[in-house]
C-alpha positions in Angstrom: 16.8 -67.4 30.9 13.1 -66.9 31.6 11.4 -63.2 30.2 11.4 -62.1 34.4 14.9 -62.0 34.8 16.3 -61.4 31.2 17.5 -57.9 30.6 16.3 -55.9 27.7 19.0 -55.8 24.4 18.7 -51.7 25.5 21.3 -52.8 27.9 23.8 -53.9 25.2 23.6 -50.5 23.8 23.9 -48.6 27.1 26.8 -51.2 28.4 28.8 -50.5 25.1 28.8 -47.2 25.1 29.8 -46.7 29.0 32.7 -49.0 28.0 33.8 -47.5 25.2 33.4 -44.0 27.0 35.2 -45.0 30.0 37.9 -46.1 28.2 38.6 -42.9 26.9 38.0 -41.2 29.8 40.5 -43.4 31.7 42.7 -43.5 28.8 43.2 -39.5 29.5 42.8 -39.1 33.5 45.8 -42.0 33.6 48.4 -40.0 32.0 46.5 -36.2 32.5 48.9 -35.2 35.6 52.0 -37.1 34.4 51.8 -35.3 31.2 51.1 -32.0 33.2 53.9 -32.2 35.2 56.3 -33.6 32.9 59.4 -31.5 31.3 58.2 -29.6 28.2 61.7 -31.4 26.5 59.5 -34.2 27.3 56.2 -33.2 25.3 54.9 -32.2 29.0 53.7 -29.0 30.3 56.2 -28.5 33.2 54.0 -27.8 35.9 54.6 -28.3 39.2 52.1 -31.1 41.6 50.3 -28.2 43.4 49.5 -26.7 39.8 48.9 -29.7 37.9 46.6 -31.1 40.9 44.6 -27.4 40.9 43.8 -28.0 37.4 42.7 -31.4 37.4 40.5 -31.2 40.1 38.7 -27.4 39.0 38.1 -28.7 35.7 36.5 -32.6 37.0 35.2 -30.7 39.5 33.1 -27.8 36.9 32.7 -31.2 34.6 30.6 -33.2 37.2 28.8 -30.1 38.1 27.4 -29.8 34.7 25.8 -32.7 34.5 22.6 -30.9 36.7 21.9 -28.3 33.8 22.6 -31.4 30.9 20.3 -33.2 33.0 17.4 -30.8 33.3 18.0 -29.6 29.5 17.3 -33.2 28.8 14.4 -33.9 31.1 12.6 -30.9 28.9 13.9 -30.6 25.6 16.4 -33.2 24.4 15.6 -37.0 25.8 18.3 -39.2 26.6 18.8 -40.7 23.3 20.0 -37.6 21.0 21.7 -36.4 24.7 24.1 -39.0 24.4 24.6 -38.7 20.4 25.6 -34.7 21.2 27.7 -36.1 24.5 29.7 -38.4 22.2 30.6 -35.6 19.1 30.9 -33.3 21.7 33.6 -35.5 23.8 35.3 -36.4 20.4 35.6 -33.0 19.7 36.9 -32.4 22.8 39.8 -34.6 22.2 40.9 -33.2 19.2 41.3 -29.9 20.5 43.8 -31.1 23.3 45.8 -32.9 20.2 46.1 -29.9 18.2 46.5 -27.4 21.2 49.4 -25.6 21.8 51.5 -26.9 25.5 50.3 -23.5 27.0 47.8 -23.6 29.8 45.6 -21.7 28.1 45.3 -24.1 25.2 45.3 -27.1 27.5 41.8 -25.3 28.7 40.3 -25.2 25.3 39.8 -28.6 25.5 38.9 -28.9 28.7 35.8 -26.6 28.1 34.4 -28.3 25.1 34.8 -31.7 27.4 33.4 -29.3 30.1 30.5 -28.9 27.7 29.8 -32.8 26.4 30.1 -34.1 30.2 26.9 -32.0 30.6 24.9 -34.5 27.9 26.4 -38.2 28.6 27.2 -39.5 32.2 24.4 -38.8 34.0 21.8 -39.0 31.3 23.1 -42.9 30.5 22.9 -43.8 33.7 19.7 -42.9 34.2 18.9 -44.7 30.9 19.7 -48.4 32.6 16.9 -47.6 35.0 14.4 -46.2 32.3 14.8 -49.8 30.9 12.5 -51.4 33.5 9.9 -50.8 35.4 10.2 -48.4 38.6 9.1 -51.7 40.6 11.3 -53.8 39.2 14.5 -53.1 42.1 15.8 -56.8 41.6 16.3 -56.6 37.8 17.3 -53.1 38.2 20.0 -53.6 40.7 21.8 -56.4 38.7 21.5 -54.1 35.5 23.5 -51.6 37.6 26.0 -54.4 38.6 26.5 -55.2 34.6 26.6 -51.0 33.9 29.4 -51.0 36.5 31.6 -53.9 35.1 30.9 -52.4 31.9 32.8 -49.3 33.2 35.2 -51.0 34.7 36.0 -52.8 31.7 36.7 -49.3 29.8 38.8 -48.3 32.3 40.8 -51.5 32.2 41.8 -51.4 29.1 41.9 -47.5 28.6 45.3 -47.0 30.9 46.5 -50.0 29.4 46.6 -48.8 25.7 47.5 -45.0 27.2 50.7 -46.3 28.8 51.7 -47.8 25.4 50.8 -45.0 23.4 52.8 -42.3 25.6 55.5 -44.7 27.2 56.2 -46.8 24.3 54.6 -46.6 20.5 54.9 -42.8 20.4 57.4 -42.1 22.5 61.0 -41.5 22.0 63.2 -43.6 23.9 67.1 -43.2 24.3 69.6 -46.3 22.8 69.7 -47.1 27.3 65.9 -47.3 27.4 65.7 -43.9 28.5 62.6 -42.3 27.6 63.3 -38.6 26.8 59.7 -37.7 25.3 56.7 -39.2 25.9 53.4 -39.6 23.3 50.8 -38.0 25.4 49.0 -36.3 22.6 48.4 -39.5 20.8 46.1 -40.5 23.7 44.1 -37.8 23.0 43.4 -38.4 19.1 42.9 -41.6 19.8 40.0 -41.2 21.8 38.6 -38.8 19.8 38.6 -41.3 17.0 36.4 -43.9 19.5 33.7 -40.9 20.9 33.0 -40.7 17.4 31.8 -44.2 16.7 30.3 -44.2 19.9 27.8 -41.5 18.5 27.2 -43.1 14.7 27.0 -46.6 17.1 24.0 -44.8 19.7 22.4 -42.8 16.6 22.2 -46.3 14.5 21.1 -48.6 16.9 18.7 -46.8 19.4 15.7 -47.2 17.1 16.6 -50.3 17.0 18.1 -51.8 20.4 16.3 -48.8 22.4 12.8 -47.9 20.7 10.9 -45.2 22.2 12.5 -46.0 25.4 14.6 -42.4 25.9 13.6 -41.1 22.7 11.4 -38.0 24.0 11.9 -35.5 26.8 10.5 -37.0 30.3 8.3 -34.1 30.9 7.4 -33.2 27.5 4.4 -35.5 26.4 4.7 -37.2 23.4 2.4 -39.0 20.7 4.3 -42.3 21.5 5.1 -42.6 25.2 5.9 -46.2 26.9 5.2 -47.4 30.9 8.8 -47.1 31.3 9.7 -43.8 30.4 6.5 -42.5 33.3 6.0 -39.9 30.9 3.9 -37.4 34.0 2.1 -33.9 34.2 4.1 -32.3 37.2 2.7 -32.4 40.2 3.9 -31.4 43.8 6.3 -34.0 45.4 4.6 -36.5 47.8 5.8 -37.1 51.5 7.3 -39.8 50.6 9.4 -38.4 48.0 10.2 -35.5 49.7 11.6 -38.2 52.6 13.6 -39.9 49.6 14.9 -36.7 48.6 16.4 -35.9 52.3 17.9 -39.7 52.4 20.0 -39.0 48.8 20.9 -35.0 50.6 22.4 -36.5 53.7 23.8 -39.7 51.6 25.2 -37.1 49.1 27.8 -35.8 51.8 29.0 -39.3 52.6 29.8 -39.5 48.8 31.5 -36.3 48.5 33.8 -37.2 51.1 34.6 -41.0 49.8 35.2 -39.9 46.0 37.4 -37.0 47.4 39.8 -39.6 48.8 39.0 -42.0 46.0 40.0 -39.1 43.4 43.6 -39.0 44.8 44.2 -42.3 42.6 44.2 -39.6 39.8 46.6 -37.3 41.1 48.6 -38.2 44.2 48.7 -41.9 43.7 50.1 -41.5 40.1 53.0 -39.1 41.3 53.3 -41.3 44.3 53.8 -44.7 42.2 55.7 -42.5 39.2 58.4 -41.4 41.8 58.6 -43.7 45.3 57.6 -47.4 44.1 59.6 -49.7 42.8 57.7 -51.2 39.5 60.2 -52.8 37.9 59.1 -56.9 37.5 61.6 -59.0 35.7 63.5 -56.1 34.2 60.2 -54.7 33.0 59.1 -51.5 34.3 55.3 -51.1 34.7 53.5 -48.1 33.4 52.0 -45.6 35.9 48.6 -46.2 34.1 48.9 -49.7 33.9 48.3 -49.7 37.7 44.8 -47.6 36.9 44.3 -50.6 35.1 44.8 -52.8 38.3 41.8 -51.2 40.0 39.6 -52.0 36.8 40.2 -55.4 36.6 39.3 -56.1 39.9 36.0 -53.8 39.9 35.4 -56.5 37.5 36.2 -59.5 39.0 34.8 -58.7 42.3 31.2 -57.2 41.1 29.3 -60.0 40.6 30.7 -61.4 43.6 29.5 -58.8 46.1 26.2 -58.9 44.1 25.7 -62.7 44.7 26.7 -62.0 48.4 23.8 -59.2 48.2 21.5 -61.7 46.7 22.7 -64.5 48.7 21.9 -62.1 52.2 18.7 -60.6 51.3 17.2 -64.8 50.8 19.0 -65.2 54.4 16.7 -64.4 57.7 18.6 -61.5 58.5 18.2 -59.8 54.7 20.2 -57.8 52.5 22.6 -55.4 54.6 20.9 -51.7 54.6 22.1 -49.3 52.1 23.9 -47.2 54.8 25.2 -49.7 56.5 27.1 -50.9 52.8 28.5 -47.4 52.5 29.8 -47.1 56.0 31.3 -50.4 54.9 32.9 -48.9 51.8 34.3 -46.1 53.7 36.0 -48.0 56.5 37.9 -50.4 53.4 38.8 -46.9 51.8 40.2 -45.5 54.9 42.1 -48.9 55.3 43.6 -48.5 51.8 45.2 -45.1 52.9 46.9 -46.8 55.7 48.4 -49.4 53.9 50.4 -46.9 52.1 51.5 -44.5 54.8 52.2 -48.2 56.3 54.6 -48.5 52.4 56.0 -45.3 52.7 57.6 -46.1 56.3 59.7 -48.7 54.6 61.3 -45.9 52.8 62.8 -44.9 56.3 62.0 -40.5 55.6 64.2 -40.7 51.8 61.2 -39.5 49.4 63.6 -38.2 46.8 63.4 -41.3 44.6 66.8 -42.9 45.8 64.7 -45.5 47.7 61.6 -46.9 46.6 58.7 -49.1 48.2 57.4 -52.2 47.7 54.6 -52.5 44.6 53.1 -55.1 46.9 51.6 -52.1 49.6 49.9 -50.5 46.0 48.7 -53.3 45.0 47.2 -54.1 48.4 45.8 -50.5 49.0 44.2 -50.8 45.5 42.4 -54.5 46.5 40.8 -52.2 49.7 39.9 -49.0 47.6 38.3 -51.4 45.0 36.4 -53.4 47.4 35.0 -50.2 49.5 33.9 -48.6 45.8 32.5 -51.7 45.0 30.5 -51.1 48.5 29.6 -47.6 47.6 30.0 -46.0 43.9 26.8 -48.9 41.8 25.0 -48.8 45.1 24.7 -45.5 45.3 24.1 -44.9 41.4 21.1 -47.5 41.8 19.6 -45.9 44.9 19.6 -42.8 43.5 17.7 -44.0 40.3 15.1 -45.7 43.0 14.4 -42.8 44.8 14.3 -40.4 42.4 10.8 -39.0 40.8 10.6 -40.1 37.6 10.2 -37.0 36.2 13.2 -36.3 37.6 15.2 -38.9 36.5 18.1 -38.0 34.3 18.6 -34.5 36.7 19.1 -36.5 40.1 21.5 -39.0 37.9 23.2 -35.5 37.2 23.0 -34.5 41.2 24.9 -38.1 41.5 27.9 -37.0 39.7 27.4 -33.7 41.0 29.0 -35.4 44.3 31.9 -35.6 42.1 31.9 -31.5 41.5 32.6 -31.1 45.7 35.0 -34.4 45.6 37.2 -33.0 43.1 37.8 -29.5 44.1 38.6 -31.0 47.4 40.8 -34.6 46.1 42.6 -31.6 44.0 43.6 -29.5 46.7 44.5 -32.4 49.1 46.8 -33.8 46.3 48.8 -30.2 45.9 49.2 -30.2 49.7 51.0 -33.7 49.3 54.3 -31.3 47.9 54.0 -29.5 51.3 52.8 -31.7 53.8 54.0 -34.9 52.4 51.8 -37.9 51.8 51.7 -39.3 55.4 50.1 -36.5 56.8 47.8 -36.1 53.9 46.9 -39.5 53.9 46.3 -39.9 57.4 43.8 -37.1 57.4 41.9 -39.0 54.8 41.3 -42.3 56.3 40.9 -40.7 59.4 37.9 -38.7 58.3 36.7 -41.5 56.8 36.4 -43.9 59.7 34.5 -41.0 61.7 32.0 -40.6 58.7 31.6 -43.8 58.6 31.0 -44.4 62.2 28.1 -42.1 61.4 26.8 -43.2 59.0 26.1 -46.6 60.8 24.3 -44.5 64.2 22.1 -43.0 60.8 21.1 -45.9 58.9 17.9 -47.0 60.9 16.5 -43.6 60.1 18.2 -43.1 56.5 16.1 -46.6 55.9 13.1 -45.2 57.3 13.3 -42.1 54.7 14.1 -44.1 51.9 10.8 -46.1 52.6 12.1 -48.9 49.5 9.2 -51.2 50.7 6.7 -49.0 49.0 7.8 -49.8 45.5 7.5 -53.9 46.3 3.8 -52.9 47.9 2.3 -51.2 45.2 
């Protein structure tokens, strides 16, 4: 592999971590509102969908919006390195407090704040670190880092509901002489993850002087004695026109976002009660793990990624070129909306009997979960790379943060929209999602000559 198109060993580092984080992270969302609603006989909390669903999505929702004041406090004073060391202990710690907790709501919430607290120092700040690798003109290089980032996630999140559904569903749960399990090992999940956060911060303090150097080390907009191309280490200065434009493209893109994670989000609430209570997943007398279909949704992030990249690749040498930006997303939320109907098209076959006496097909899950996947795949790296592109470089790790900040909006809406699934049943719900996605996307195709236009890419190839 020539020098042009080898990635730096920084990569190795961020790749890692993201995969050691997300497994964690998946780890606990996969089981969060199973063991929120389940019995407190069960080692549950007992609280009803509508509840459960409010929590999850006010405290993903607060979580996401942190990352804009973790991002600016690292711009300024921290740099992305020692960010991510505080992230980790602060994420570990997090964990340990929803082990020891007691199954109140109120204890529950201890926890949550102190992850509240380390999601303000890690998501946002190592994204932005796989662009600080290369140089702002480098968008080929850049873009397949993002790919590898992505599968790196994806590869966390694989494994994390897998291990999650045999900690609380098998090796720490209590299981009757039928099979019947009558408590489940939710806690265990949490401790466990604490243990990995933990060597993911010794791992990032220990090797970034080595695998990372200066890149990262110092605050963006603090000068240092030691600064590299890479980092664009910059007095402030007033925004160009051009970046201003950029900054429009990522406003009117953020909506779009918003509303695809808010239906993607429901595969962390509504899908796991959904698949927990109305789908049959019993294969061969063995009954797969809620989580384990989390799991599904990794694997094929990772299959599929470099796929669609080499499609990218393989457009942009073609006459035609690469498909716009926009145009991608709209993409992404047409397959999303598709997903949705495929399971109101499942939950038909149950002929109107949702009270677990009939169940439907794994096979419509499994199929919605192919679509969902695909349409991310079309959206969530894309989007994470354009914003890096377009951002200032000053600005760097704070418009990663506004990136996830989509998630603050998507959450407080997936949350609600899942609680309304007790009242309004998951056909209606479900049909107002795709439906609002097709129309979005429909406009975001009329936009994309002009969203092009504002993004003005071509400037970073002429200079």
């Amino acid at each position: 592999m020539s020098e042009k198109t080898k990635h730096p060993i920084g990569l190795w580092l961020v790749n890692i971590s993201i995969a050691l984080q997300s497994y964690c992270g998946y780890a606990f969302s996969s089981v969060f509102i199973l063991f929120l609603t389940a019995d407190i006989s069960a080692n549950g909390l007992g609280l009803s969908v509508a509840k459960a669903s409010s929590i999850i999505g006010l405290y993903t929702a607060v979580n996401y919006m942190g990352s804009i004041l973790g991002g600016w406090i690292t711009d300024n004073y921290l740099g992305i390195q020692k960010s991510l060391v505080l992230g980790s202990i602060l994420t570990g710690l997090g964990y340990v407090t929803l082990f020891f907790a007691k199954p109140s709501i109120g204890g529950i919430w201890m926890g949550l704040l102190v992850l509240i607290l380390a999601g303000m120092f890690f998501k946002g700040q190592i994204s932005n670190l796989v662009g600080s690798l290369y140089d702002q003109d480098d968008l080929t290089r850049k873009d397949a880092a993002y790919a590898l980032f992505y599968m790196a996630i994806n590869i966390g999140s694989f494994f994390g509901p897998i291990f999650s559904g045999l900690i609380a569903d098998k090796w720490f749960a209590e299981i009757s002489s039928t099979g019947e399990i009558l408590s489940y090992g939710y806690r265990y999940i949490f401790l466990m993850s604490a243990i990995v956060m933990f060597v993911v911060a010794i791992f990032i303090a220990v090797m970034s002087p080595k695998w990372l150097g200066e890149v990262g080390k110092y605050p963006v907009n603090k000068k240092s004695k030691k600064s590299t191309v890479n980092e664009g280490h910059v007095e402030h200065q007033p925004l160009t026109k051009i970046e201003k434009n950029r900054i429009v493209a990522m406003a009117v893109l953020f909506v779009f976002v918003v509303l695809f994670w808010a239906a993607w989000f429901q595969t962390q609430t509504s899908f796991s009660i959904l698949m927990n209570d109305l789908v049959d997943r019993n294969i061969g007398g063995f009954t797969v793990p809620v989580p384990w279909l989390v799991s599904f949704n990794a694997i094929l992030c990772v299959t599929f990624s470099p796929i669609l990249a080499n499609l990218w690749l393989k457009l942009e040498k073609s006459e035609k070129g690469d498909l716009p930006i926009p145009t991608k997303m709209a993409l992404g939320m047409l397959l999303t909306a598709s997903a949705f109907i495929v399971l109101i098209v499942g939950i038909k076959t149950l002929g109107g009997v949702v009270d677990g006496s009939a169940k439907m097909s794994l096979a419509f899950v499994l199929l919605a979960y192919f679509l969902l996947t695909i349409g991310e795949l079309c959206i969530s790296p894309i989007g994470m790379a354009m914003f890096n592109k377009l951002a200032p470089v000053r600005y760097g790790s704070l418009a990663m943060g506004a990136w996830y900040l989509s998630n603050f909006f998507a959450n407080l809406l997936s949350g609600k929209l899942a609680g309304l699934t007790e009242s309004m049943g998951y056909n209606q719900i479900f049909a107002t999602i795709s439906g609002v996605l097709i129309v979005f996307a429909v406009m975001l195709f009329i936009l994309r000559k002009k969203l092009v236009q504002l993004m003005a890419l071509d400037e970073f190839k002429n200079k």
